[in-house]
Backbone as XML, in Angstrom:
<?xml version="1.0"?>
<chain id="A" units="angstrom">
  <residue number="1" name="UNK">
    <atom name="N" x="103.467" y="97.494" z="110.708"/>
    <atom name="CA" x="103.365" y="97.265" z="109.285"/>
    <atom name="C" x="103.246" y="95.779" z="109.028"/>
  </residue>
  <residue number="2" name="UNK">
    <atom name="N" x="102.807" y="95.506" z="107.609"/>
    <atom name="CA" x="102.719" y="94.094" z="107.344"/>
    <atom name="C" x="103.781" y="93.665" z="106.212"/>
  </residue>
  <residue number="3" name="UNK">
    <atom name="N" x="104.295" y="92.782" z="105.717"/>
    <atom name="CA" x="104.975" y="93.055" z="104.750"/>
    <atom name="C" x="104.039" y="92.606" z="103.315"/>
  </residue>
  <residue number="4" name="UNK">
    <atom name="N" x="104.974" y="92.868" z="102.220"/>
    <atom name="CA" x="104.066" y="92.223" z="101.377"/>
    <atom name="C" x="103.839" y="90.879" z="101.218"/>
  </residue>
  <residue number="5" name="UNK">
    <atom name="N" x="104.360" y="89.767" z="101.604"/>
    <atom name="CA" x="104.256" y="88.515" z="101.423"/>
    <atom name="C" x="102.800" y="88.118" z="102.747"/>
  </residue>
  <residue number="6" name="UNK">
    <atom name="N" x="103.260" y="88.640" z="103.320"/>
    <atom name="CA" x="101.627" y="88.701" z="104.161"/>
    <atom name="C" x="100.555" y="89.408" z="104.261"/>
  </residue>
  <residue number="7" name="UNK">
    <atom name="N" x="100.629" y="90.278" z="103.417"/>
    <atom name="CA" x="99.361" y="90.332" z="102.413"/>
    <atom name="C" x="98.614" y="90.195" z="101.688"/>
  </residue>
  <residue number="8" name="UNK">
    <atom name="N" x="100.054" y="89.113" z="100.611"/>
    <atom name="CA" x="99.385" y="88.555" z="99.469"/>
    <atom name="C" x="99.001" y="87.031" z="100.427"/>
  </residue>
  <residue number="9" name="UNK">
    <atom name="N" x="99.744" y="86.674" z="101.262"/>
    <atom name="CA" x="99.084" y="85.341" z="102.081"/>
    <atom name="C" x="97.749" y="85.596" z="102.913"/>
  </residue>
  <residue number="10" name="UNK">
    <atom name="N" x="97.475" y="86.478" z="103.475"/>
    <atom name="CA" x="96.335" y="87.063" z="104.752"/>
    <atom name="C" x="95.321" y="87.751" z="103.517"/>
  </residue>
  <residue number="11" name="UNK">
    <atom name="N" x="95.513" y="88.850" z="102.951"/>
    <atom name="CA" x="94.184" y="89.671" z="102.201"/>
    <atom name="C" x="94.735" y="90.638" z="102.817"/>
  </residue>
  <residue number="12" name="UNK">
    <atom name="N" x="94.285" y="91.951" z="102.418"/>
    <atom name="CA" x="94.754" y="93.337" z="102.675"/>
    <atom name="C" x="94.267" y="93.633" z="104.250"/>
  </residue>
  <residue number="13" name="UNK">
    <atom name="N" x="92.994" y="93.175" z="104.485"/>
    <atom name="CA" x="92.177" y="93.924" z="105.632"/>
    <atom name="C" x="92.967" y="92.447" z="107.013"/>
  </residue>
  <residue number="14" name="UNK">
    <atom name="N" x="92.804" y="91.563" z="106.427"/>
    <atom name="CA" x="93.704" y="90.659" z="108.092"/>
    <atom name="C" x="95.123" y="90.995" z="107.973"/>
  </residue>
  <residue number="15" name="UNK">
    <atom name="N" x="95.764" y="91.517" z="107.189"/>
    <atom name="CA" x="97.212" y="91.715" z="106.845"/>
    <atom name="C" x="96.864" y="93.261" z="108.151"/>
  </residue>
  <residue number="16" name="UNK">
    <atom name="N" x="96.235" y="94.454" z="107.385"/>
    <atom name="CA" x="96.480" y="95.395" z="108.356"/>
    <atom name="C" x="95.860" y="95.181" z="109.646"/>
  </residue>
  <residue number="17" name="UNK">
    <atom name="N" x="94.945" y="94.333" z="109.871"/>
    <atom name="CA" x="94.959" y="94.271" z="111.237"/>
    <atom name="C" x="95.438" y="93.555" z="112.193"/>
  </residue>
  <residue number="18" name="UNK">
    <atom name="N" x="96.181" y="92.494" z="111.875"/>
    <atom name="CA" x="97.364" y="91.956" z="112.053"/>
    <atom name="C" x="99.123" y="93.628" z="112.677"/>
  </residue>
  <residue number="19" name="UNK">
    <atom name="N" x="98.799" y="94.183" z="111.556"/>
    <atom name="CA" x="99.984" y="95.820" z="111.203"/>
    <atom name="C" x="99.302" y="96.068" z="112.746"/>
  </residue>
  <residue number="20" name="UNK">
    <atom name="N" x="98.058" y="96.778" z="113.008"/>
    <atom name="CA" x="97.138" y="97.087" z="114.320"/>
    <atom name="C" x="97.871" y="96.649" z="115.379"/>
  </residue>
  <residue number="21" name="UNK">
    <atom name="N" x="97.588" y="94.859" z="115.181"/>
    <atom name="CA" x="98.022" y="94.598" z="116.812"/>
    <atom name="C" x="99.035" y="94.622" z="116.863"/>
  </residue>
  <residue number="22" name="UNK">
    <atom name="N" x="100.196" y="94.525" z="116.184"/>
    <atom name="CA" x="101.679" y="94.858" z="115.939"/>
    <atom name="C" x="101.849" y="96.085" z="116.876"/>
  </residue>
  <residue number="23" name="UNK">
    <atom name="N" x="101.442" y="97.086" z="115.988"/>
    <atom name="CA" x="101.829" y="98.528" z="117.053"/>
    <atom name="C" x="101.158" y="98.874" z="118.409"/>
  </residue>
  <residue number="24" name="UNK">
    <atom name="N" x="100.009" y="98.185" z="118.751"/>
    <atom name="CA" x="99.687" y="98.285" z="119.953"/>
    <atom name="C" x="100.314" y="97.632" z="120.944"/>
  </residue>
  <residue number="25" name="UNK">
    <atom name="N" x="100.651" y="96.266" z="120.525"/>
    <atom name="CA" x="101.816" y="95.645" z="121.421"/>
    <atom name="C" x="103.306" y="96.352" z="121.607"/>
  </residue>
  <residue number="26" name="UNK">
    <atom name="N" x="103.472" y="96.932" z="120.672"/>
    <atom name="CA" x="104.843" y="97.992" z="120.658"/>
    <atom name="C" x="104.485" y="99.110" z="121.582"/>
  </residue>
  <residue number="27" name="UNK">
    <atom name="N" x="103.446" y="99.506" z="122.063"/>
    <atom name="CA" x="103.206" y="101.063" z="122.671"/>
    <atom name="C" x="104.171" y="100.787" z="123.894"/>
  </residue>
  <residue number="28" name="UNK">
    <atom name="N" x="104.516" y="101.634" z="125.000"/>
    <atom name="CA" x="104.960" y="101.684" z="125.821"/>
    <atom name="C" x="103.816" y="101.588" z="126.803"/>
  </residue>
  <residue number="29" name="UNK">
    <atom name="N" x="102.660" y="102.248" z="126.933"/>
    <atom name="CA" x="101.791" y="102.298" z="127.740"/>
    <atom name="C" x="100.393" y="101.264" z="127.455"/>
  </residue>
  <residue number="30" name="UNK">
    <atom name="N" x="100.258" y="100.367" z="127.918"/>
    <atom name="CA" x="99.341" y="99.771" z="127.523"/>
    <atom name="C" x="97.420" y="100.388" z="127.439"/>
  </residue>
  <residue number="31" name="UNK">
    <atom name="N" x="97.339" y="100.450" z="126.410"/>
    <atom name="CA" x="95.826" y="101.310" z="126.133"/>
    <atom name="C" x="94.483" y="100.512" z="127.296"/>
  </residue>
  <residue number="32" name="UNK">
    <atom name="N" x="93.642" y="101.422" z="127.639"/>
    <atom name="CA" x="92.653" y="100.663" z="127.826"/>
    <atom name="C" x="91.171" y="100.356" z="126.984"/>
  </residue>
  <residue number="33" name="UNK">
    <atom name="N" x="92.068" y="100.937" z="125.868"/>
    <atom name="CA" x="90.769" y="100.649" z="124.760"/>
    <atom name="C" x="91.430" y="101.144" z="123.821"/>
  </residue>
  <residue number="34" name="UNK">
    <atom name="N" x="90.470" y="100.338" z="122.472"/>
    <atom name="CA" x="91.611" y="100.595" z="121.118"/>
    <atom name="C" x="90.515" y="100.927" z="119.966"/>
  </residue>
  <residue number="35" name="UNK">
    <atom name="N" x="90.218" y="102.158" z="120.023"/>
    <atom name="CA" x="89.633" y="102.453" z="118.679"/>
    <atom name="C" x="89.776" y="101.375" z="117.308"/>
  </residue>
  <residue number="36" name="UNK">
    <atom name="N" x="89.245" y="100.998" z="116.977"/>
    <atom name="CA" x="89.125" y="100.449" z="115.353"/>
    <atom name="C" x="88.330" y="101.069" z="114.311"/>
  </residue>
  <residue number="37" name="UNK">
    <atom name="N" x="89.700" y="101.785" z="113.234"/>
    <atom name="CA" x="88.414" y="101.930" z="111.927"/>
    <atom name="C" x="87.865" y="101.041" z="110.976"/>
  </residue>
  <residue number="38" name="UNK">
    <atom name="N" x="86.699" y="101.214" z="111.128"/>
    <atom name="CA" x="86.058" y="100.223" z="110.492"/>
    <atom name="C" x="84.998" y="98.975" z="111.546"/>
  </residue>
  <residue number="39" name="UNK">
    <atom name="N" x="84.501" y="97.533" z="110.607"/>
    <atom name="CA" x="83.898" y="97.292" z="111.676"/>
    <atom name="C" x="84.334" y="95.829" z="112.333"/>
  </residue>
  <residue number="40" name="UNK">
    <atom name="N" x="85.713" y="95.704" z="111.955"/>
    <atom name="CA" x="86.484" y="94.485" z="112.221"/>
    <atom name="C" x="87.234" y="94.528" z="113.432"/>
  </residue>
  <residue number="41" name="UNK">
    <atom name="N" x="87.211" y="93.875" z="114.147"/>
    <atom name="CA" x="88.057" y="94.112" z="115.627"/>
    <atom name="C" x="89.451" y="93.362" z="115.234"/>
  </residue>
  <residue number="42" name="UNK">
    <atom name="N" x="90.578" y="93.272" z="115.877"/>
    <atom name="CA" x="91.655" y="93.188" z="115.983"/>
    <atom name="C" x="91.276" y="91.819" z="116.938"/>
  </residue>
  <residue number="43" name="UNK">
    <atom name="N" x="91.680" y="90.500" z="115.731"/>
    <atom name="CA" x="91.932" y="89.073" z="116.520"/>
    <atom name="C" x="92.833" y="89.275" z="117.625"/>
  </residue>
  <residue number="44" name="UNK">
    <atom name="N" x="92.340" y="88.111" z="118.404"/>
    <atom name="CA" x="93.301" y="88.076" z="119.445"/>
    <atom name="C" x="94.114" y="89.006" z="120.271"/>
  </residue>
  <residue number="45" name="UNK">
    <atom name="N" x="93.259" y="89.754" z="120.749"/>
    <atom name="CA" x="93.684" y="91.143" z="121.501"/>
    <atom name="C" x="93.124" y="91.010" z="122.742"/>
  </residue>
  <residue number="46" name="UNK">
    <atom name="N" x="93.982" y="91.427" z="123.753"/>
    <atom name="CA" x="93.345" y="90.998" z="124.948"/>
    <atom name="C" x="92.622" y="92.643" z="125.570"/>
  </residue>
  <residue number="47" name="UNK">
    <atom name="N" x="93.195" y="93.510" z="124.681"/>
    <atom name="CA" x="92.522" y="94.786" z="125.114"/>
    <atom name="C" x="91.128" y="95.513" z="124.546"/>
  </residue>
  <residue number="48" name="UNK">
    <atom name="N" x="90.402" y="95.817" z="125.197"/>
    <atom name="CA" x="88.845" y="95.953" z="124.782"/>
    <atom name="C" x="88.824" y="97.005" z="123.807"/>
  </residue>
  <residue number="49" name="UNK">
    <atom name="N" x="88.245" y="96.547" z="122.528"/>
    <atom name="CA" x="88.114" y="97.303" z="121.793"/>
    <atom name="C" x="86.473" y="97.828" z="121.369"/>
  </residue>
  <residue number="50" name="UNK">
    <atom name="N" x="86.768" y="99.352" z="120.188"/>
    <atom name="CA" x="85.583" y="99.797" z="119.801"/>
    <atom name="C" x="86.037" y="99.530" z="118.144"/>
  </residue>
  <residue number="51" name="UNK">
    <atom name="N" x="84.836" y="99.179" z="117.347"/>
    <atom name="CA" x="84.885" y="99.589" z="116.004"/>
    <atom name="C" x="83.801" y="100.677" z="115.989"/>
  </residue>
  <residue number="52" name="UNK">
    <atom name="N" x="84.816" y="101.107" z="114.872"/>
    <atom name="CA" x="83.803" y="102.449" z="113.919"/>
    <atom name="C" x="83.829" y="102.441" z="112.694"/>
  </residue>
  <residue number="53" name="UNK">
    <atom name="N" x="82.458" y="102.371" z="111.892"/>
    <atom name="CA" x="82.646" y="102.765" z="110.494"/>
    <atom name="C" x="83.181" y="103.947" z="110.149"/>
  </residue>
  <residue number="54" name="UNK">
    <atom name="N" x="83.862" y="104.516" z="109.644"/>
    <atom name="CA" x="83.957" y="105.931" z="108.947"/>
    <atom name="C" x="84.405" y="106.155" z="110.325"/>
  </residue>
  <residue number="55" name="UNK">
    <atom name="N" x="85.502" y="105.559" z="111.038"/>
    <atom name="CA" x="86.143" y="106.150" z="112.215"/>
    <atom name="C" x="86.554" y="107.255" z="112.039"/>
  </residue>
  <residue number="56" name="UNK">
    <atom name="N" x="87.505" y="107.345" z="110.818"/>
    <atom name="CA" x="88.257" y="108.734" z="111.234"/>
    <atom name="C" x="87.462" y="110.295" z="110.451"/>
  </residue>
  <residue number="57" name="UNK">
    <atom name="N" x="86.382" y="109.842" z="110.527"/>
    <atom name="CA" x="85.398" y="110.684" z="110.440"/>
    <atom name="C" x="84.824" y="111.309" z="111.973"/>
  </residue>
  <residue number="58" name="UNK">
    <atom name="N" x="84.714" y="110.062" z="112.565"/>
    <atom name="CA" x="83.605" y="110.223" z="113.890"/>
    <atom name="C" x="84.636" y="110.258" z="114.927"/>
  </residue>
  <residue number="59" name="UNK">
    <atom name="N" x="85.551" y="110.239" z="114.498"/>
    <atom name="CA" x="86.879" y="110.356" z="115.810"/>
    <atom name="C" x="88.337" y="110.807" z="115.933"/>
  </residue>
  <residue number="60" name="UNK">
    <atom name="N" x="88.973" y="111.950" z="116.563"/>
    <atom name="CA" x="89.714" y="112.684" z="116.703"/>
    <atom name="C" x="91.108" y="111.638" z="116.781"/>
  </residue>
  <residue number="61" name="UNK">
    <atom name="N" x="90.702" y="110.616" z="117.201"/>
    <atom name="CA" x="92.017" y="110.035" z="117.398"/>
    <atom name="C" x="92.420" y="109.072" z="116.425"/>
  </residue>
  <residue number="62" name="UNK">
    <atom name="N" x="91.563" y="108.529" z="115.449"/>
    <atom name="CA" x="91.587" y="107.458" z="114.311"/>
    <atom name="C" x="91.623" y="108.765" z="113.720"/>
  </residue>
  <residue number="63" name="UNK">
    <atom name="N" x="91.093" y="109.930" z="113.300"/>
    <atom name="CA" x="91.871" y="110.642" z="112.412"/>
    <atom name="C" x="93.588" y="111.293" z="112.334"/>
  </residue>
  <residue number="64" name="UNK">
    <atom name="N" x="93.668" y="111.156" z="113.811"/>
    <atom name="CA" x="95.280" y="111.925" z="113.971"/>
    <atom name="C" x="95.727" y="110.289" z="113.750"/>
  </residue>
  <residue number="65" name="UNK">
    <atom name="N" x="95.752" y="109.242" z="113.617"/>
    <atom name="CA" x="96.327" y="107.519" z="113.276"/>
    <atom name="C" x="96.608" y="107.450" z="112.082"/>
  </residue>
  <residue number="66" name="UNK">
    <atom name="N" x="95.558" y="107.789" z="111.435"/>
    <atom name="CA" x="95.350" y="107.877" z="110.119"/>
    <atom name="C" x="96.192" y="109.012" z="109.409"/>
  </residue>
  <residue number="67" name="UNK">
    <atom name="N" x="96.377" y="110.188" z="109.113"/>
    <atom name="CA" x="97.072" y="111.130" z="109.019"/>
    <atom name="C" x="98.427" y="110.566" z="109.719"/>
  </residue>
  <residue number="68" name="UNK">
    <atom name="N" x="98.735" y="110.194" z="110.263"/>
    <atom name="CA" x="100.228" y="109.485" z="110.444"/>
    <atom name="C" x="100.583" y="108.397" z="109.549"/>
  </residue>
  <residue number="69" name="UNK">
    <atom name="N" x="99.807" y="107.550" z="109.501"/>
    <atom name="CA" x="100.133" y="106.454" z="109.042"/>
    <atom name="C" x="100.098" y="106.776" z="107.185"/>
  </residue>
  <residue number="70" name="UNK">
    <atom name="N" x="99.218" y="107.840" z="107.068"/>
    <atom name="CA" x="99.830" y="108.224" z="105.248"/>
    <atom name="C" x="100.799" y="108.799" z="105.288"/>
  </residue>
  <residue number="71" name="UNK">
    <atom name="N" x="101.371" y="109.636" z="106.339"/>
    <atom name="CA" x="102.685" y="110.268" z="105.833"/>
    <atom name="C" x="104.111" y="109.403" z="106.248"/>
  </residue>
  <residue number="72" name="UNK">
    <atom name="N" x="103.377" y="108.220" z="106.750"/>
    <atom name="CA" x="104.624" y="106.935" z="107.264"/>
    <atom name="C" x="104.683" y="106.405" z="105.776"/>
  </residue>
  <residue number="73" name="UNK">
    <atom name="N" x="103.785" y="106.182" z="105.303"/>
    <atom name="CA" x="103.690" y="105.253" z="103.995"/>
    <atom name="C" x="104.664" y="106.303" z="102.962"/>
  </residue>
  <residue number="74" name="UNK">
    <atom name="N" x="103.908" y="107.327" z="102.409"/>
    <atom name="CA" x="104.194" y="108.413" z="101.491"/>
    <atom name="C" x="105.656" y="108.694" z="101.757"/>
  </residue>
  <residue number="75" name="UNK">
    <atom name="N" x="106.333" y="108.639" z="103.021"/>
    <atom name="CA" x="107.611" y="108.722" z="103.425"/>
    <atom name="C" x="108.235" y="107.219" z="102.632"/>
  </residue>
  <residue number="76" name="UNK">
    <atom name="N" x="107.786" y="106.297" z="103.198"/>
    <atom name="CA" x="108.161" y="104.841" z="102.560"/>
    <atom name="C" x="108.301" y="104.855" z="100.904"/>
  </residue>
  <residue number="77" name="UNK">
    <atom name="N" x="107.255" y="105.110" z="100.627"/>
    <atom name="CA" x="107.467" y="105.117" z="99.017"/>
    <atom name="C" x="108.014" y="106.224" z="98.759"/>
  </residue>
  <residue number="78" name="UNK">
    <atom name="N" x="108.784" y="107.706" z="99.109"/>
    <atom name="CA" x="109.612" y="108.433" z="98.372"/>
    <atom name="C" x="110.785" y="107.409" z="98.798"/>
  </residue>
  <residue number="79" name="UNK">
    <atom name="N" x="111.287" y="106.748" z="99.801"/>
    <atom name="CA" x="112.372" y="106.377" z="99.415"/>
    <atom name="C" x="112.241" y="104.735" z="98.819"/>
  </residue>
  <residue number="80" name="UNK">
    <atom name="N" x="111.280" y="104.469" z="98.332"/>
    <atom name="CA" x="111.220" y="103.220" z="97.018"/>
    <atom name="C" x="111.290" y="103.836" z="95.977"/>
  </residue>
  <residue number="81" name="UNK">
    <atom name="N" x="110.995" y="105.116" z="95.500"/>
    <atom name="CA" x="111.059" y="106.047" z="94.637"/>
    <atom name="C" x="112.694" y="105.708" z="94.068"/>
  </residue>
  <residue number="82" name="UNK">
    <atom name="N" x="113.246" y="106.248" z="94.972"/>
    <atom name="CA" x="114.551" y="106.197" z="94.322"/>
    <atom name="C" x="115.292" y="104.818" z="94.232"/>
  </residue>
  <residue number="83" name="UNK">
    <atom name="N" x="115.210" y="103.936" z="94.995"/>
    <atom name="CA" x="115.449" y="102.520" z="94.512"/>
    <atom name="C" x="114.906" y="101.835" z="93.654"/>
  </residue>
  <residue number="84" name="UNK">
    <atom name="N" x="113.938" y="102.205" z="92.916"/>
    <atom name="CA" x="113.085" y="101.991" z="91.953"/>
    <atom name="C" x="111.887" y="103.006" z="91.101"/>
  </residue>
  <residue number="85" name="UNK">
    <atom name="N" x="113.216" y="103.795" z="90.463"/>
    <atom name="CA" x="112.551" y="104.990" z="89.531"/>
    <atom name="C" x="111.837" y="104.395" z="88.288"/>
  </residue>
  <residue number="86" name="UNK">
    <atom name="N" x="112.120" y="103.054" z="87.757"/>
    <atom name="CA" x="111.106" y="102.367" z="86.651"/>
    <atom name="C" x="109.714" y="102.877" z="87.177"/>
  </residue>
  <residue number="87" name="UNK">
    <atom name="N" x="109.369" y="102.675" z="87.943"/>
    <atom name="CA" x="107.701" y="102.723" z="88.404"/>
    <atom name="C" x="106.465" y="104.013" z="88.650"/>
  </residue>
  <residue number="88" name="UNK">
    <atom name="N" x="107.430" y="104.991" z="88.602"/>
    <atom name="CA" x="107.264" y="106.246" z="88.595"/>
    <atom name="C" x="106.391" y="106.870" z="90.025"/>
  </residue>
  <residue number="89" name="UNK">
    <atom name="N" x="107.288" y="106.098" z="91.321"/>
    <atom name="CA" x="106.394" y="106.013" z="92.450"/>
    <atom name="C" x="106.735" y="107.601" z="93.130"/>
  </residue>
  <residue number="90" name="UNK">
    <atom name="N" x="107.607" y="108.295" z="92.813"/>
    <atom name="CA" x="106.839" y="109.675" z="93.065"/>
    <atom name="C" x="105.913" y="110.273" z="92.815"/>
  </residue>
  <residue number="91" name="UNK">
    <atom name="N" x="105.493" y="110.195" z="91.611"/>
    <atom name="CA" x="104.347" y="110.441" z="91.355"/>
    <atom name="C" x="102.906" y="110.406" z="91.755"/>
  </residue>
  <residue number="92" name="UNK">
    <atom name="N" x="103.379" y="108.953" z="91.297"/>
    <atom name="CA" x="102.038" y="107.986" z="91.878"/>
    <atom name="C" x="101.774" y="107.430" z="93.227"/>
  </residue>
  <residue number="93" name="UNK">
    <atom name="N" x="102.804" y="107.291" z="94.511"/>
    <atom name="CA" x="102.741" y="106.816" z="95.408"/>
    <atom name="C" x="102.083" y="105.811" z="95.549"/>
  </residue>
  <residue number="94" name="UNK">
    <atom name="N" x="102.509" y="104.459" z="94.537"/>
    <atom name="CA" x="102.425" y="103.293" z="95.084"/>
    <atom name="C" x="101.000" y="102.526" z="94.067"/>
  </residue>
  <residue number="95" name="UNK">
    <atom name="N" x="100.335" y="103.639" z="93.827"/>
    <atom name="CA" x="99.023" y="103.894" z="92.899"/>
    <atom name="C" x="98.979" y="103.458" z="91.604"/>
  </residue>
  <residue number="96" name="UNK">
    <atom name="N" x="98.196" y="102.327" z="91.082"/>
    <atom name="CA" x="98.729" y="101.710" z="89.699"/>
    <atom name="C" x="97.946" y="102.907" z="88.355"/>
  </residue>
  <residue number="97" name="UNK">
    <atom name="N" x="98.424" y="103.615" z="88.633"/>
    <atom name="CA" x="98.743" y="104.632" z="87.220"/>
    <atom name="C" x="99.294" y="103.762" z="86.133"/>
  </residue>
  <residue number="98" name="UNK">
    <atom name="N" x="98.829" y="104.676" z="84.742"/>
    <atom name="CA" x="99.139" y="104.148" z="84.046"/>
    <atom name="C" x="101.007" y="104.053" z="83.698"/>
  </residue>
  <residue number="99" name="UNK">
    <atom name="N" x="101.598" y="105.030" z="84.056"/>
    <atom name="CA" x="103.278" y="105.005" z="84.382"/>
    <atom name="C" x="103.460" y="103.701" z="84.868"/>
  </residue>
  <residue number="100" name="UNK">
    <atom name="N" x="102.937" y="103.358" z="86.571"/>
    <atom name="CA" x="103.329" y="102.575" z="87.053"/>
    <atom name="C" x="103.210" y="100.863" z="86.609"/>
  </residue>
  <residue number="101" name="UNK">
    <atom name="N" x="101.986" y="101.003" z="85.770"/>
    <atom name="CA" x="101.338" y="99.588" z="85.064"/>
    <atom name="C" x="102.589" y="99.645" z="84.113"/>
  </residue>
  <residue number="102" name="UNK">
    <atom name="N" x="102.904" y="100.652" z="83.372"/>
    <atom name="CA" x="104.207" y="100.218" z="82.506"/>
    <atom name="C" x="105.603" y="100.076" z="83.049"/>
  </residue>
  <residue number="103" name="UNK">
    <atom name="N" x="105.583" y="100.348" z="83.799"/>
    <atom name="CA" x="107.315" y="99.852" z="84.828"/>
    <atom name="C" x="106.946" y="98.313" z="84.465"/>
  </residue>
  <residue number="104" name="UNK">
    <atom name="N" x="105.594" y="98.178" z="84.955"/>
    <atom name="CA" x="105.498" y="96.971" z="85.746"/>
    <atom name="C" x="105.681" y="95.765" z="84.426"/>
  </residue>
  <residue number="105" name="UNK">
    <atom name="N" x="105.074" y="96.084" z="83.089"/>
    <atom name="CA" x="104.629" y="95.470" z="82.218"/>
    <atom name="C" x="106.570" y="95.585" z="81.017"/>
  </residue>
  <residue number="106" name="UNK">
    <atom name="N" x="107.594" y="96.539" z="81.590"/>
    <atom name="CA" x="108.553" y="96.640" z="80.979"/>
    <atom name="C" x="109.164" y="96.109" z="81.558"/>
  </residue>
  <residue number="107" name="UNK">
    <atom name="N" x="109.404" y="96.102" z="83.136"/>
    <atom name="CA" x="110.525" y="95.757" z="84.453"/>
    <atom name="C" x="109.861" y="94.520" z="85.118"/>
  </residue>
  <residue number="108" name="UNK">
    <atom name="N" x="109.221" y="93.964" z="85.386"/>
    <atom name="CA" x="108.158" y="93.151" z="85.953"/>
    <atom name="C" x="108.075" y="93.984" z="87.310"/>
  </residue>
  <residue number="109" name="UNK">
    <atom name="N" x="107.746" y="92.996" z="88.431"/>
    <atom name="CA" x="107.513" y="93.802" z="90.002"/>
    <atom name="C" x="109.001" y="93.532" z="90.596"/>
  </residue>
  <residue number="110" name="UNK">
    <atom name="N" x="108.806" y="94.366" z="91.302"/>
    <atom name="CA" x="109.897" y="94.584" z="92.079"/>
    <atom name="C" x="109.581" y="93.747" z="93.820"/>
  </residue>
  <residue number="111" name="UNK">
    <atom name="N" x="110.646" y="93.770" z="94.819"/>
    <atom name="CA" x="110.250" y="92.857" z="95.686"/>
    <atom name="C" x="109.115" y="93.396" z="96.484"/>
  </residue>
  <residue number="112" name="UNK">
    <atom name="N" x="108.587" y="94.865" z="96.534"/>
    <atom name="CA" x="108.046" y="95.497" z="97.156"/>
    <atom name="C" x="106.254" y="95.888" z="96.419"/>
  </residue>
  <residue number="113" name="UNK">
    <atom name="N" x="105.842" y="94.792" z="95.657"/>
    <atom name="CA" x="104.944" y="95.088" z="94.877"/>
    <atom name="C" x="104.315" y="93.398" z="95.437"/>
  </residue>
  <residue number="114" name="UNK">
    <atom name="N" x="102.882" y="94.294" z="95.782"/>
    <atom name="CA" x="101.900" y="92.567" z="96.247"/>
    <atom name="C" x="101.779" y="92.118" z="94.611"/>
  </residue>
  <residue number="115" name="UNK">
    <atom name="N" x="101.562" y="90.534" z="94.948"/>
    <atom name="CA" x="101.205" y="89.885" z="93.913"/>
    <atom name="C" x="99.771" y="89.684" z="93.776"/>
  </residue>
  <residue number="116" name="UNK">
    <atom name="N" x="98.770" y="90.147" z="94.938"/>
    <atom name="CA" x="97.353" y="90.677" z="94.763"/>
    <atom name="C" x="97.161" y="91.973" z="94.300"/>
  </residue>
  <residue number="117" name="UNK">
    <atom name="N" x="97.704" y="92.869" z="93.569"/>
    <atom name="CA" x="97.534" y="94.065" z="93.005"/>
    <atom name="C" x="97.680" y="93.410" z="91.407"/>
  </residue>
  <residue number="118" name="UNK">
    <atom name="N" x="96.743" y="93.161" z="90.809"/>
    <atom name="CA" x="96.282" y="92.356" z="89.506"/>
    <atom name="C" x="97.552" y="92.813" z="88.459"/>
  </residue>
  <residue number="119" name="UNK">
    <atom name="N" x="98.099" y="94.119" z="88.037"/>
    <atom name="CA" x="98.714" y="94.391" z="87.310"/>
    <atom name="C" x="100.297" y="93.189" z="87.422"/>
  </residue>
  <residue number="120" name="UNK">
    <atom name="N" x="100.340" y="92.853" z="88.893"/>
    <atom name="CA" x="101.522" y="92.573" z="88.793"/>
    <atom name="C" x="101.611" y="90.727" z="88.833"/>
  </residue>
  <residue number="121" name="UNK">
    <atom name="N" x="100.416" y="90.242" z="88.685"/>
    <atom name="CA" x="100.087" y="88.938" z="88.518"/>
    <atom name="C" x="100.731" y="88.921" z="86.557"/>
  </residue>
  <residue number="122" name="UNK">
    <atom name="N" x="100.428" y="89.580" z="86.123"/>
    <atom name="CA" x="100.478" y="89.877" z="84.690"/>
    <atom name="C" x="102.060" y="89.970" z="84.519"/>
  </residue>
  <residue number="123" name="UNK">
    <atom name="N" x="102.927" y="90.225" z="85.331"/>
    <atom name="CA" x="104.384" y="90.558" z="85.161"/>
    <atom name="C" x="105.470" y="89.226" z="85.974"/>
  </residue>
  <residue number="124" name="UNK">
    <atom name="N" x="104.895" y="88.443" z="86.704"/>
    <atom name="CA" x="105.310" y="87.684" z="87.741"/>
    <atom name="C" x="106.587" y="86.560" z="86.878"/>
  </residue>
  <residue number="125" name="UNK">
    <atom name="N" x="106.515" y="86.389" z="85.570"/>
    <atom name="CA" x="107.296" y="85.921" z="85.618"/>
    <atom name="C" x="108.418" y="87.103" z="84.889"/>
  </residue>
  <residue number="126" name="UNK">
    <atom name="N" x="108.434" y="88.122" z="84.792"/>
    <atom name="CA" x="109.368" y="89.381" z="84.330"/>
    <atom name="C" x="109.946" y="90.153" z="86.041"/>
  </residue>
  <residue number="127" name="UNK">
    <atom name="N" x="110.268" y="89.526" z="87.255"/>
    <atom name="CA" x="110.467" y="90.296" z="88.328"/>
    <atom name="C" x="111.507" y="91.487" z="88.306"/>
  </residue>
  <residue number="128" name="UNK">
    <atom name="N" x="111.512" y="92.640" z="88.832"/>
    <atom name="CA" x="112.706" y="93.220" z="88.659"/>
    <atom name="C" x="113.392" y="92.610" z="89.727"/>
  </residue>
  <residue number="129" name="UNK">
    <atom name="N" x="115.041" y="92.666" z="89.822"/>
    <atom name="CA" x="115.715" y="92.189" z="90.712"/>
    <atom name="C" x="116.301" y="93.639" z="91.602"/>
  </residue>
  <residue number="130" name="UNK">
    <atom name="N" x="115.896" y="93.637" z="93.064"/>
    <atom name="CA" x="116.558" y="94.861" z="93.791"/>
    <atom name="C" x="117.767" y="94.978" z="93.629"/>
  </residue>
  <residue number="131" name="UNK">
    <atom name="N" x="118.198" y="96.232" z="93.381"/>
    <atom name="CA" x="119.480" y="96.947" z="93.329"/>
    <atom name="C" x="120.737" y="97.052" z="94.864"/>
  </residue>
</chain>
């Protein structure tokens, strides 16, 4: 994972592929090749990689990555859900709905909200403070 402060510092797409080489260095078994979705390779990797557009379209294993990694997230935000019910992130999972634009515009952001997601540039000086 990346956090949010290095996302709003990196951009969304070097932030997650940055998250990438994170967990590949965590594997136990070192890969001899590393699928990529999309058509950006993973800086500084010493292991040979493939990109794919529309990977987890064209590939069994960027789709079973993928399908993990939403129900890692979707897991993550039910429990921001309840540390922060202003935002209405059951619902929405994380998704600037119009609920969630009004947390944001009543409560400001919370610590877990990028400051590149535009709604919350608009709230930055209203922050909520974590509980």
């Amino acid at each position: 994972m990346a956090s949010v402060t290095e996302i709003d510092r990196l951009n969304i797409l070097q932030a997650s592929l940055l998250a990438m080489k994170r967990a590949i260095l965590k594997l136990n078994v070192t890969p001899d090749l590393c699928l990529v979705d999309g058509n950006q390779r993973i800086p500084n990797l010493s292991i040979e990689q493939e990109t794919m557009v529309k990977g987890d379209s064209r590939s069994i294993q960027i789709a079973a990555a993928s399908i993990v990694a939403k129900v890692w997230r979707d897991e993550l935000i039910v429990r921001l859900a309840v540390k922060y019910p202003e935002y209405d992130l059951t619902n929405n999972k994380g998704y600037g709905t119009a609920k969630h634009k009004l947390g944001l515009e009543l409560y400001g952001r919370s610590a877990f909200h990028r400051l590149s997601f535009s709604p919350c540039r608009k709230s930055d000086n209203n922050d909520a403070q974590p509980s």
